[in-house]
C-alpha positions in Angstrom: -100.6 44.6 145.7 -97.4 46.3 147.3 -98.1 44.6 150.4 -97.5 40.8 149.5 -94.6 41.8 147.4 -93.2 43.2 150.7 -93.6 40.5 152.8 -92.5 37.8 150.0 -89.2 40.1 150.0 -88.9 40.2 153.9 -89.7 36.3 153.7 -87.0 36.2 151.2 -84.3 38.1 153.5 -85.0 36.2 156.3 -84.6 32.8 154.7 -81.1 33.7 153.2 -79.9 35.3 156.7 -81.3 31.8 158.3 -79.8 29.7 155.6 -76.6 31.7 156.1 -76.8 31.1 159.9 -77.3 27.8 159.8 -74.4 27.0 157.6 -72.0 29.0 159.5 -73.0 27.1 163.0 -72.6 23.6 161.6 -69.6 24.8 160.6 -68.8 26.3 163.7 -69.4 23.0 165.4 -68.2 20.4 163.5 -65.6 21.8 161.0 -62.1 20.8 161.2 -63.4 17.6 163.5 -64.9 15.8 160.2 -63.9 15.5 156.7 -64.7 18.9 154.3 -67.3 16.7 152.6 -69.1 15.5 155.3 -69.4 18.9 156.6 -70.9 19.8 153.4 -73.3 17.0 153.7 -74.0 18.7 157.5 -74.6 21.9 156.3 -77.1 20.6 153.3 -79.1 18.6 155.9 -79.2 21.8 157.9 -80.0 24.1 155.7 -82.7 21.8 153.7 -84.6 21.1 157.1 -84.5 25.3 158.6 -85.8 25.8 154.6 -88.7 23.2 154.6 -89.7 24.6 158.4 -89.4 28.6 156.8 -91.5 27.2 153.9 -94.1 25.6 156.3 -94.5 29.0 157.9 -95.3 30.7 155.0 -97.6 28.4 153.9 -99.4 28.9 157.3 -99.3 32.6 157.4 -100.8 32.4 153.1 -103.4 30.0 154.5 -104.8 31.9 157.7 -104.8 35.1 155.8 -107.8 33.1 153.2 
């Protein structure tokens, strides 16, 4: 059982570093060029799409392993 609790946690850790990424690059790119709250709105989209792509993975690698 210590096995999946690992890999949930190292799923975990490499969602937040991706979400953390992402954020900071659409930042990077567009901030100061758009209004604060449109960047916010950038940042949600981006980081709601790299999480729904990280979930899909998951689900994959779960499924496979059945």
């Amino acid at each position: 059982m210590k096995v999946p609790a690992r890999e949930a946690l190292v799923y975990l850790v490499v969602s937040m570093s991706s979400m953390f990424l992402t954020a900071y690059t659409v930042h990077m790119l567009v901030g100061g060029l758009i209004p604060p709250e449109q960047e916010y709105r950038y940042m949600g989209m981006a980081c709601a799409t790299v999480a729904s792509v990280i979930g899909l993975m998951a689900w994959d690698v779960i499924r496979r392993r059945k």
